[in-house]
Steps between C-alpha positions, in 0.01 A plus 500: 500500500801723462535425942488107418831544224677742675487182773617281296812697401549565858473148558682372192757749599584411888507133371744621265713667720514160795695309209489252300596131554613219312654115561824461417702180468897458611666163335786574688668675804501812440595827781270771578683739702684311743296195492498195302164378349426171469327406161114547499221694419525850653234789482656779380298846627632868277418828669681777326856436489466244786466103470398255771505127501363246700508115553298394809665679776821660289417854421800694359458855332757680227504763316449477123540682175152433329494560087239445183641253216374536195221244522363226738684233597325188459629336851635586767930457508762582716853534377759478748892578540721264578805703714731475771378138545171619576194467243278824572177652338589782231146546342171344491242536235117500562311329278227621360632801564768753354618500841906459542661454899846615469686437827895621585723358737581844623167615597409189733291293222486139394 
């Protein structure tokens, strides 16, 4: 018995540690890095302090600051900054989660 849950914690834990995705949904343009994405519905992968995102064949990776709001957010929502001409990603919030994305145009992100 004690074999079968230290299994499951092994196994809860590695599919812990692969990351977690969600579907995310651009309105707009919006600039990941050097590229431009179309609006869509993206899947959003977090591992650590990394963030990937794909769209059929577009598969672009950031780094991210990941923080804990105070409670869940009810939907998903991405808020965006509108610089320089250019409309790019500052945060995303998972919902269901208390899961913030916080990207910086300095480090590469969105």
């Amino acid at each position: 018995m004690i074999r079968k849950a230290a299994l499951l914690f092994v196994v809860a834990g590695l599919a812990f540690a692969s990351g977690r995705t969600y579907t995310v949904s651009l309105f707009e343009k919006a600039m990941f890095g050097n590229t431009e994405l179309t609006p869509g519905q993206y899947k959003v992968e977090v591992n650590d302090q990394k963030v990937t995102i794909r769209q059929g064949k577009t598969q672009l990776e950031s780094p991210v600051k990941v923080e804990e709001g105070a409670s869940k957010f009810d939907t998903t929502t991405v808020r965006y900054n509108h610089d320089g001409g250019k409309t790019r990603i500052e945060e995303i919030r998972l919902g269901g989660t208390k899961t913030k994305l916080l990207f910086t145009t300095a480090s590469g992100g969105m």
